[in-house]
C-alpha positions, 0 to 999 in steps of 0.5 A: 516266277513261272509256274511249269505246266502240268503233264497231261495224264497221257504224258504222265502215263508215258513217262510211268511206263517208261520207267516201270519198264526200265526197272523190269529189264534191269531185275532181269540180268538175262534179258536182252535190253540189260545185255545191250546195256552192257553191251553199250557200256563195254563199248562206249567206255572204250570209245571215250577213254582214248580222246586225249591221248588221241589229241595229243597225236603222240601215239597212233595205237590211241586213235586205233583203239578209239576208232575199234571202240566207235566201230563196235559202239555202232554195231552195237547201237545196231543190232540192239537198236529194236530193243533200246530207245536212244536219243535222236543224236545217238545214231548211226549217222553221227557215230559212223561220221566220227569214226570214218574220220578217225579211220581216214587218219588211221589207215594213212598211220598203216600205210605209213608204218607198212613203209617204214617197216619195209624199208627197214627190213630189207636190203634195198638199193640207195635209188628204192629207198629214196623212192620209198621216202618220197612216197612216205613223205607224201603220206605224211603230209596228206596224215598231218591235213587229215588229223587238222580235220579229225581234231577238229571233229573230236573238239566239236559240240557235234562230238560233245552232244554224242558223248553227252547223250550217251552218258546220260542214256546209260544212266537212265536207260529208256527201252522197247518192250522187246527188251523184256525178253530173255537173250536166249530166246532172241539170240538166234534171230539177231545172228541168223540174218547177219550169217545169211547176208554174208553167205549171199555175197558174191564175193565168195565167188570170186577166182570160181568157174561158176559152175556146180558143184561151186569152188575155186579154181585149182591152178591159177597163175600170177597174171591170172589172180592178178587179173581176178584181182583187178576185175572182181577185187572191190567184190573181195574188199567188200566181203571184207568189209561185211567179214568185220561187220558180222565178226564185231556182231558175233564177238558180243555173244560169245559169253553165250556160246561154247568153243565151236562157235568161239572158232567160227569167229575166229574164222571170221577174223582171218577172212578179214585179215586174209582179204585185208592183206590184198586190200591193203596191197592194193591200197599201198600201190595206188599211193605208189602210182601217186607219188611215184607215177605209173612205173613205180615197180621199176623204182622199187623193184625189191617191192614189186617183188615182194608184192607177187609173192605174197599175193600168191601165199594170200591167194592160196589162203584166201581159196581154202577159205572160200571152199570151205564157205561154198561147201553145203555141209559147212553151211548147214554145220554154221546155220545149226550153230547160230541157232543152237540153244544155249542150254544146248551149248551147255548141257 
């Protein structure tokens, strides 16, 4: 039988040290490699329990609730990522590959149930429900490909490997020598950048003059926001996008936080769902355009209508927000909070 070689000492060193250093975080419960670790955990035991009921395609809010729990697996693989040492595989490339196919399927399932639950609820004409049957029809088809491609992904060695290398890195964690240091000295710097970018985005000023002092206009007709929308609407879904980002990044520390900062992420979730609404207004009328042509609105004129005046209300929302977040004092209130020590919180 072959004898293994020998470590050299450089490589017996390596490995000591790596262990030496796991054992220090992990007789730190304040530090920030034992909290990435929880952080992990929460997040990955939620991104594997739903596999089989997801396979079973019986129940949309499986897949939904896996999707939540690769997406929150990601952030966090990100934002600790200068305190950890994961496998190669563990990346964020193979994590956000599984869940965009997840999320294919899933926004079909939402475009799907806004239909149904449309059609419904209110008192169409025999000619608008069967428009509306036609496009439902539709999504059904192109939902049923999209899961053969999902399932697929789900029983793959690529899905397997993820999960595997996961498991074991939680067993055995391996970390940077930042991981030693405690949370609450580094919490600062890993939301402080995440607050900055979103205050940069352009997309607060959407439906503004552009001038100082900035905010949103006071009136503005349908055609008007209409317009906005069809000019500047992909700036708005993507500030969406990095609403949900910094909201699932802000959401892990709120343990460490008091009741103002647990508000300010509450804010957060309702840009996104406010934005959200519009995204998916506009979503569901390309699917319309699709399956129905360009005079859809004709077709289902309960709809059309429908759709203008929720744009108004979410309009409305959308530019009470959007003054809060230009105001100065607001911004200066939201960066002082981000850094607020926690004894501070506390005290």
């Amino acid at each position: 039988m072959a004898v293994p070689p020998k470590a050299s000492p450089k490589a017996s060193q390596a490995i000591s040290s790596g262990s030496a250093l796991s054992e220090q975080v992990a007789a730190r419960p304040d530090s920030l490699g034992t909290y990435a670790r929880q952080t992990l955990k929460k997040h990955f035991k939620k991104a594997t329990k739903y596999k089989s009921q997801v396979l079973k395609d019986t129940d949309p809010e499986a897949l939904h609730q896996m999707r939540v729990g690769l997406r929150r697996l990601r952030t966090a693989v990100e934002i600790f990522g200068g305190a950890i040492k994961l496998p190669e595989g563990v990346c964020d490339r193979n994590i956000a590959k599984i869940a965009r196919r997840l999320g294919s399927v899933r926004d079909l399932d939402v475009l799907l149930m806004w239909l149904q639950n449309f059609r419904q609820a209110h008192a169409l004409s025999a000619a608008e429900i069967k428009a509306l049957q036609t496009v439902e029809s539709d999504i059904l088809k192109q939902r049923q490909k999209c899961f053969r491609r999902t399932r697929k992904l789900l029983k793959s060695e690529t899905y397997s490997r993820l999960i595997t290398d996961l498991k074991h890195w939680l067993k055995q964690p391996t970390y940077q020598l930042s991981a030693l240091i405690p949370i609450e000295m580094v919490l600062p710097d890993l939301l402080s950048p995440l607050i900055g970018e979103v205050l940069q985005h352009p997309g607060w000023l959407v439906g503004t003059p552009q001038s100082l002092p900035l905010r949103p206009h006071k009136r503005m007709s349908l055609t008007q926001i209409n317009d906005c929308l069809s000019e500047q609407g992909e700036l708005l879904h993507d500030l969406r996008k990095r609403m949900k980002h910094v909201r699932y990044q802000s959401e892990f520390f709120l343990g460490l936080h008091g009741l103002s900062y647990a508000a300010l992420v509450k804010d957060f979730r309702q840009i996104q769902d406010t934005l959200g609404i519009l995204q998916d207004e506009a979503v569901i009328q390309a699917a319309l355009h699709r399956s129905l042509g360009t005079a859809w609105a004709t077709q289902i004129p309960t709809l059309a209508q429908h759709f203008d005046q929720e744009r108004r209300q979410m309009w409305k929302q959308w530019q009470t927000l959007q003054a809060q977040y230009l105001d100065p004092e607001f911004r200066h209130h939201l960066r002082q909070l981000i850094i607020t020590p926690i004894e501070s919180v506390s005290a």
